[in-house]
TIZARO-697439 format. One record per residue (C-alpha): residue in one letter; x, z, y; residue number from 0. Coordinates in nm, 3 decimals. Each point is the difference from the previous one (the first is absolute). Example, Ala and Ser with C-alpha at 12.3 -4.5 7.8 and 13.67 -1.06 7.14 Angstrom:
REM TIZARO-697439
SITE   type         X         Z         Y   seq
SITE      A     1.230     0.780    -0.450     0
SITE      S     0.137    -0.066     0.344     1
***
This chain:
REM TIZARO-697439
SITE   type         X         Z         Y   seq
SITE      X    10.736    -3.987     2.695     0
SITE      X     0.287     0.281     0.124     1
SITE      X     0.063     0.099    -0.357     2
SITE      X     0.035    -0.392    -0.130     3
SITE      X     0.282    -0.091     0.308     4
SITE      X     0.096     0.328    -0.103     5
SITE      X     0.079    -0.061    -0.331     6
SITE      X     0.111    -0.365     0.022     7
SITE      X     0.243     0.131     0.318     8
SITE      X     0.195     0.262    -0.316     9
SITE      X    -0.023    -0.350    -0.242    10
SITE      X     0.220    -0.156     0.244    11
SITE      X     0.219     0.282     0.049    12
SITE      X     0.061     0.085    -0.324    13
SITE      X     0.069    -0.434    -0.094    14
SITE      X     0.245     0.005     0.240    15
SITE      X     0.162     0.348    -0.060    16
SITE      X     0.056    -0.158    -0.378    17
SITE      X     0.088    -0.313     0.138    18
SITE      X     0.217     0.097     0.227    19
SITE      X     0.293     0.114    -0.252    20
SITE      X    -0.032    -0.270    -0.221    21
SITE      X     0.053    -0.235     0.245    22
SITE      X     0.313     0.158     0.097    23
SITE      X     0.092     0.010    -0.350    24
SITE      X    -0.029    -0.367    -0.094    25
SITE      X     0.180    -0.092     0.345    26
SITE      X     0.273     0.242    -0.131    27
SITE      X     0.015    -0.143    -0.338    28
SITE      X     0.031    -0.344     0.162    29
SITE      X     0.277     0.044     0.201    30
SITE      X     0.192     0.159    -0.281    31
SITE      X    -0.065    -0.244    -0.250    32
SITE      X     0.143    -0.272     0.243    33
SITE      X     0.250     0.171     0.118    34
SITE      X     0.106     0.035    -0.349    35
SITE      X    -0.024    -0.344    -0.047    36
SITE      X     0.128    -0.137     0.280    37
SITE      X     0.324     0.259    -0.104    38
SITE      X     0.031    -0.209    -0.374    39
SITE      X    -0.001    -0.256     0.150    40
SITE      X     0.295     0.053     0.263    41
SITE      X     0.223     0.120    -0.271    42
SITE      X    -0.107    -0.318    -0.220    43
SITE      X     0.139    -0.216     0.325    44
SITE      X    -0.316    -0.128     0.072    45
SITE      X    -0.080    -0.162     0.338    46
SITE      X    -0.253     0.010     0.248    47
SITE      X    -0.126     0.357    -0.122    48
SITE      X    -0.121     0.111     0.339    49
SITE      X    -0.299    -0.192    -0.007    50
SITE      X    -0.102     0.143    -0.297    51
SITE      X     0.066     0.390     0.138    52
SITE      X    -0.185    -0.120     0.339    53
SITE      X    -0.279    -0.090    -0.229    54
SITE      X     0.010     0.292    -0.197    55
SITE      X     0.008     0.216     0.351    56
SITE      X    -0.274    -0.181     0.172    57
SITE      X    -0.218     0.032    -0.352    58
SITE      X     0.046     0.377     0.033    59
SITE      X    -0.048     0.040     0.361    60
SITE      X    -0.359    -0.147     0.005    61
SITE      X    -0.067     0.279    -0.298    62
SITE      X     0.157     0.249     0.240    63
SITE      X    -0.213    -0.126     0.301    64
SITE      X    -0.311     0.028    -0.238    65
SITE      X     0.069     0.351    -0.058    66
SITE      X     0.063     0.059     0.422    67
SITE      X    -0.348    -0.169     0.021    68
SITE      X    -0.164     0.226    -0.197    69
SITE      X     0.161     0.282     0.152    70
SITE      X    -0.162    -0.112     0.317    71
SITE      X    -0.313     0.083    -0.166    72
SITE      X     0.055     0.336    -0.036    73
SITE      X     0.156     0.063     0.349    74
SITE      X    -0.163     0.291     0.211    75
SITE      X     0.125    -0.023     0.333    76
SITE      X     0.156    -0.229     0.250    77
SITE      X     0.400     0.061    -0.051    78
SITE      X    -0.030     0.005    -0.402    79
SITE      X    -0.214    -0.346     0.099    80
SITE      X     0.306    -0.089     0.239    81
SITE      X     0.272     0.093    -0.259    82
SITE      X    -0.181    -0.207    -0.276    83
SITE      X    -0.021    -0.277     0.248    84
SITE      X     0.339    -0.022     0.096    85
SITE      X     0.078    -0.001    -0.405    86
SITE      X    -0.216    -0.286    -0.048    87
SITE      X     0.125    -0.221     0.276    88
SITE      X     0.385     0.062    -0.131    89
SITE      X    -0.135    -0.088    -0.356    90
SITE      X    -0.171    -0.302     0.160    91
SITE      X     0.381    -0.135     0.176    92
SITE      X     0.204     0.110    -0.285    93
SITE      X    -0.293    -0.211    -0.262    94
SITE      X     0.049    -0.264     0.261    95
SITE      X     0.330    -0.057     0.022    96
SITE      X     0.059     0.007    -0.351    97
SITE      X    -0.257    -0.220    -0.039    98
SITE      X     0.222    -0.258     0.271    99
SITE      X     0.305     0.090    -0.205   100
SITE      X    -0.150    -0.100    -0.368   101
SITE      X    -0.108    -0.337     0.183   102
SITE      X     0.333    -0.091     0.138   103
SITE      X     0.120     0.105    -0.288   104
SITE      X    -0.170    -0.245    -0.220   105
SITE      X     0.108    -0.300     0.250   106
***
């Protein structure tokens, strides 16, 4: 029974050491693809672009916040647990009030 908790304890570890990165890649990729955009489309003269980067921000951040999650995980003693904690609850305000600013946005 110690060998199969064991084993399925290094499954997890391993999933979210691989996991981990690629979240933090695709939240990275996000945020430069609409920043990108959101750049065209100032120099076209477009209007109301802000939305669409608070989008693109808030899509990224909950990637980024996946990733701190996961990190969690893997956490070995109280102030890395306290650090990641603090990380996640910024993530949290900053996913939130982009979240408040794509809404008003859209009114």
């Amino acid at each position: 029974m110690d060998t199969l908790i064991g084993l399925l304890r290094e499954i997890v570890k391993v999933s979210a050491e691989l996991c981990i990165p690629l979240g933090q890649m695709v939240g990275i990729v996000i945020l430069m693809i609409s920043a990108v955009k959101c750049a065209a489309a100032y120099f076209r003269g477009e209007q109301r672009i802000g939305a669409e980067l608070a989008h693109g921000l808030a899509l990224a951040l909950e990637f980024l916040l996946g990733a701190e999650v996961l990190h969690i995980v893997l956490a070995h003693d109280w102030k890395e647990l306290g650090i990641l904690g603090i990380g996640v609850v910024i993530h949290i305000l900053l996913t939130l009030l982009l979240h408040q600013e794509v809404k008003e946005g859209k009114e």
